[in-house]
N, C-alpha and C positions, 0 to 999 in steps of 0.2 A: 382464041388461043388461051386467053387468060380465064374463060369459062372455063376448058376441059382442063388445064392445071389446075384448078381449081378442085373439079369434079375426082380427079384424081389422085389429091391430098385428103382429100373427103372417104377415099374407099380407104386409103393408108392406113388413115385414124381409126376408120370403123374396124378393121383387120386389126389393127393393135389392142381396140377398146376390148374387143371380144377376145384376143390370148389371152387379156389380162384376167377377165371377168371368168376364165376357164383355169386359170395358173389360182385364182382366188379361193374357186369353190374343192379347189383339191388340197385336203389336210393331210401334210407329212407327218411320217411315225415320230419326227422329233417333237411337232406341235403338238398333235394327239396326245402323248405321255407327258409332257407338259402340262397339259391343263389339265388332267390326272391327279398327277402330282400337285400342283398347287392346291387341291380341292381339297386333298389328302393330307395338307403341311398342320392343320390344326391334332390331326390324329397322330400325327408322326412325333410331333412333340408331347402330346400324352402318356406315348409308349416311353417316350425319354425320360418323363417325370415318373414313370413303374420301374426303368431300368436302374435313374437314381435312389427312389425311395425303396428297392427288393434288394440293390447289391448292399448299402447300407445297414438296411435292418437286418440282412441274415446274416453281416460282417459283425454286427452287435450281438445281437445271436449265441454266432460261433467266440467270440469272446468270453459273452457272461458264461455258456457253460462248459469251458475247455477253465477258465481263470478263479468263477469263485468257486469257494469250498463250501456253498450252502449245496451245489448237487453232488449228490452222492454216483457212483457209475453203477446205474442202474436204466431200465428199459423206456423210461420218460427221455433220460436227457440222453441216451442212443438212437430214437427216433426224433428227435429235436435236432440234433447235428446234422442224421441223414435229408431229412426236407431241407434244411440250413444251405446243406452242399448243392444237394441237386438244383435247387432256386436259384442260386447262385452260377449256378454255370448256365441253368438258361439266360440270369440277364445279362448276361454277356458274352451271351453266342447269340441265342436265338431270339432275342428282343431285338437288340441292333440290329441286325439282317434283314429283318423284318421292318424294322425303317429303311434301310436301303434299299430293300425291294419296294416300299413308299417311290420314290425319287425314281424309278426305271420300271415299274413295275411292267407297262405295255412294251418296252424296249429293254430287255433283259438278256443281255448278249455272253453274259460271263456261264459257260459251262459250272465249272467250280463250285463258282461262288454258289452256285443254283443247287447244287447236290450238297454240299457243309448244309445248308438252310434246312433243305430237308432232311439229314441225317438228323442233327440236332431238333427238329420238331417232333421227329418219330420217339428220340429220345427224352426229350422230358417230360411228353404225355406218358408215357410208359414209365418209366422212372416213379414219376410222383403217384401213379397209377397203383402200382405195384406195393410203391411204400404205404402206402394208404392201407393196402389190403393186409398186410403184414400186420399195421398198427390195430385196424379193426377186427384181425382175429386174437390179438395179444386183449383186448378189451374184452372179447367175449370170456376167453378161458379165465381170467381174474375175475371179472363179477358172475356173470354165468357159474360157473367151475371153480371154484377158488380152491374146492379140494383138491381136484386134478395136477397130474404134472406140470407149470406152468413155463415159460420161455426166460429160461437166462441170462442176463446180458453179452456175455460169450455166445451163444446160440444167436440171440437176436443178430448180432454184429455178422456171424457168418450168413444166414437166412438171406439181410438183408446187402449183402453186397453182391450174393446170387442175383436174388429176386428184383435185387432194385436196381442192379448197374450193367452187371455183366451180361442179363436177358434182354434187356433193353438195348444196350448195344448190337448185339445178335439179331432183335427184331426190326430197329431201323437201317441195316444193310442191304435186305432188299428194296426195300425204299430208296434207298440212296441210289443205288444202280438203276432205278426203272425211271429216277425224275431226271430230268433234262429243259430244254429249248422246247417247246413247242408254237410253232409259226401252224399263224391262223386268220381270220380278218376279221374287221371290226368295223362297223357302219360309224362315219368320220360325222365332224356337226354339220356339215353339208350332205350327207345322205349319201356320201361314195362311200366307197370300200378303201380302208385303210390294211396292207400287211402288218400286223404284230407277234413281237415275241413274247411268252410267256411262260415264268416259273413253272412248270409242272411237271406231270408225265409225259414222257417221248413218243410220239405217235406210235414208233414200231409197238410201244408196249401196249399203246389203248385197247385195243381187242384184245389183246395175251390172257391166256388162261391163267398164268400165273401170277397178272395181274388181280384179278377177277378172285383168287384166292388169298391172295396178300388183302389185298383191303378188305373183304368180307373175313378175313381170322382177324384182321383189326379192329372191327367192327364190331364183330361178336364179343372179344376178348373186354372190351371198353364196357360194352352192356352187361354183360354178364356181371363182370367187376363190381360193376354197381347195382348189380339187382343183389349182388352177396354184402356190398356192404348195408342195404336198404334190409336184410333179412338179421344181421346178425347186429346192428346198432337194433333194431325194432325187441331182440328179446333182451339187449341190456340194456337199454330203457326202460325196460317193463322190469325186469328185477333191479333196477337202483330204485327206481321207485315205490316199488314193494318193500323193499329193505329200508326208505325214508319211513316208510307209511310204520311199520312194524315199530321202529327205534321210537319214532311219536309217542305210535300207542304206548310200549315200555313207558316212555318219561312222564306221558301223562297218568298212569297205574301208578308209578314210585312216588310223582309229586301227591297225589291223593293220600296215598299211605305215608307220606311223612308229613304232612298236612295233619293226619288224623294224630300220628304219633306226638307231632309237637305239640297240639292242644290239649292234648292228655299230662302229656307232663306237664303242663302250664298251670292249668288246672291241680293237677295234684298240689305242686310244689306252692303255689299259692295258698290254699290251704292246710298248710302244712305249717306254711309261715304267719298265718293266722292264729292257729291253734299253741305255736310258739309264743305268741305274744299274748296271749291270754296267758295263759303259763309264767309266763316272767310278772307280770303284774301281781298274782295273787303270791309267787313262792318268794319275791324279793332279786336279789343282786347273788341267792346261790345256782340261779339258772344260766349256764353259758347263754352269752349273744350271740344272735344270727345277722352275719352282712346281710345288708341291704340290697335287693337286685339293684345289679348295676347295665347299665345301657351304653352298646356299641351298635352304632349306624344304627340299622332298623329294627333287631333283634333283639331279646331278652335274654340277659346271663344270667343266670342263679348259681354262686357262690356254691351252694351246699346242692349236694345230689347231682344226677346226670344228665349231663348238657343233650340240648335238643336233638331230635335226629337230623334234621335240616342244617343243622350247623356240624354235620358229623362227614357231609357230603363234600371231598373237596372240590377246589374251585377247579383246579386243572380238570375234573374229571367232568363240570359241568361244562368247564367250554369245550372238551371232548368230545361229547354227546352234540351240544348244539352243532358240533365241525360234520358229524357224521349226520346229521339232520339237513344237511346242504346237500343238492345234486353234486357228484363226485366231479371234480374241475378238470381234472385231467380227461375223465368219458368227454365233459364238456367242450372241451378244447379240442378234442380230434374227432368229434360228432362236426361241431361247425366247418371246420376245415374240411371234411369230405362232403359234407353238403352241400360247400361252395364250390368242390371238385365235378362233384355231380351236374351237379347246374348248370355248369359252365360248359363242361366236356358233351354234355348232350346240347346244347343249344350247336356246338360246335360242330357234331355229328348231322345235325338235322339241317344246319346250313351250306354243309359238304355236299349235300345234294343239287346244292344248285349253282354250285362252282361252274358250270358251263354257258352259268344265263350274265355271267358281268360283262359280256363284249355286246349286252347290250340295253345294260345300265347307264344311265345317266351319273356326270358328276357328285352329283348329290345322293342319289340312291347307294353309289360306289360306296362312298364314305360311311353310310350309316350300314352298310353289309358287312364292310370290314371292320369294324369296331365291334360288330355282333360274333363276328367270323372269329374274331380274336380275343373273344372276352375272356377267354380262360389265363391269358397270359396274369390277369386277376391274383391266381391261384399263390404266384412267384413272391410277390410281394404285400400278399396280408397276413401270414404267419406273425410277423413281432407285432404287428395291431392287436393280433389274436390277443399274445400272450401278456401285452401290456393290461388287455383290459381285463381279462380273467385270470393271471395270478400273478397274484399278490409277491410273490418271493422273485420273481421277474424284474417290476415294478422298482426294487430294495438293489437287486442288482445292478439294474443298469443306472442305479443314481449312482454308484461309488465305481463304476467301472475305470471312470481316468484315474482317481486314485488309486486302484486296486494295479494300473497298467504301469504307472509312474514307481511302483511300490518293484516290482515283479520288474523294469526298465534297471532300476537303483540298485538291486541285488544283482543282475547281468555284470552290471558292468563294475562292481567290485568283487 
């Protein structure tokens, strides 16, 4: 009796051991996004360190050039406010969301919130996209063309709230409507099949032909974009450079020739005052005196007769010359900025293709896909980097901006 209780307690166990060992190797949607997420927390805080340091510096930004009086309202500081804007609304739409979809990504149940994500992604690719192309064709017609009719800042202002807000808008509504929930499965770290939900497009629409034409006009429009900006920065690169090269040649002709000029009169006038002083010796005290050259810094002044031609040249006009002997800072400044646009936006395009292959990536793979996937977001928060390190008058304003704020607070409020 005490053997088959025994024998009996014995199957009990083994029945329980084994639901447990089957209750064990099955990973729930809450686990599975879990360990997701946690993989992802170091990414997720990155995006927070872009959110902070993009809404800041375009907040500095739109300060320095809405406050000081060194910009004039002209076509620099109206394409400065517009990226200002637009950056600014992505990092605080579409940067955060994109950490929340971090934290749910595999388990992403909000409809809503799923469609805002997307609306706001279609939009600030586009937006920044757009403004880009505006600014590099206002580059071309200024160095290229400068005879030509060139863009106004009334013109630009209207162009660019077309081209840069209101198409943009219009272009991510389809987007908006076709992304949803999509439930799919995902190989668990025990090798079952896990149900998940995920940010994307809606099944009904995946085969859609309308689908199929949305994202190939998005596609095209992104590449195209940038095979226009890669053709029209490449001929004003080649004519600033030309126009460096020419201005050289100029200054190095005029220094030759005032070279040659000054040592002519040096010469003369030298001999001149030679020939006076022999003179004075033999005639006595009825021959006027001639001053003595007199010396400032590194140059020869002679008193009598006409001063050098080197010293005829003023200064403002010599640092003139050397200013236009520099690559033009402004071409510089919105050449880098759509280069980094470029860069980004296609690494983004060419790993859009493999959106389908993460359900069955590993935590680790996840992470370094998504930081690739996402590297454009870049874009939002290096503009005041830009403008700190290449100009100068930037640089001047944003040291006196609390004063300038405190000054402008003072006057409100009396």
């Amino acid at each position: 009796m005490f053997s088959e209780l025994t024998e009996m307690e014995v199957s009990t166990l083994n029945n329980h051991t084994n639901t447990s060992v089957q209750n064990n190797e099955s990973e729930s949607l809450f686990d599975l996004n879990a360990r997701y997420a946690e993989a992802l927390l170091p990414l997720t805080a990155t995006f927070g360190v872009f959110v902070l340091l993009g809404f800041l510096g375009n907040l500095i930004i739109i300060l320095v050039f809405t406050l000081s009086r060194d910009y004039r309202h002209n076509n620099f500081k109206i394409f400065v406010l517009t990226l200002a804007v637009i950056d600014i609304i992505t990092c605080v739409t579409l940067i955060p969301a994109e950490m929340i979809k971090h934290r749910h990504y595999f388990a992403f149940g909000d409809v809503a919130s799923c469609k805002a994500k997307c609306f706001f992604n279609v939009f600030g690719a586009a937006a920044s996209c757009l403004a880009l192309l505006v600014i590099s064709i206002d580059r071309y017609r200024k160095v290229v063309q400068p005879f030509k009719k060139q863009m106004t800042p009334k013109l630009a202002i209207q162009v660019l709230f077309v081209v840069a807000f209101i198409f943009p808008v219009l272009l991510a509504i389809p987007g908006t409507i076709m992304c949803g929930i999509k439930t799919t499965s995902m190989t668990n770290i025990h090798g079952d099949e896990t149900t998940i939900n995920l940010c994307e497009t809606e099944d009904k629409f995946r085969f859609s032909i309308w689908r199929m034409i949305y994202k190939y006009t998005f596609i095209i429009l992104l590449v195209g974009i940038s095979f226009t900006y890669i053709v029209l920065y490449t001929f004003v690169m080649k004519e600033a450079i030309k126009q460096i090269r020419s201005i050289a040649g100029i200054r190095r002709n005029s220094s030759r020739a005032m070279g040659f000029v000054s040592s002519f009169y040096s010469r003369n006038m030298s001999f001149k005052a030679s020939m006076f002083s022999r003179s004075s010796k033999t005639q006595g005290n009825d021959t006027p005196k001639i001053d003595a050259p007199k010396e400032q810094g590194s140059s020869v002044f002679v008193t009598t007769g006409p001063t050098t031609a080197e010293n005829e040249v003023p200064t403002t006009n010599q640092a003139s010359v050397r200013q236009r002997q520099r690559f033009p800072t402004k071409t510089l400044v919105w050449f880098i900025l759509t280069f980094v646009f470029i860069i980004s936006y296609m690494t983004h395009l060419i790993l859009a293709l493999q959106v389908a292959d993460i359900v069955k990536m590993s935590p680790s793979e996840f992470v370094g896909f998504s930081f690739c996937f996402r590297i454009y977001f870049v874009n939002h928060m290096i503009n005041p980097l830009i403008y700190a390190i290449f100009v100068k008058r930037f640089r001047k304003s944003c040291s006196v901006l609390i004063p300038t704020l405190k000054n402008k607070l003072r006057n409100c409020s009396t």
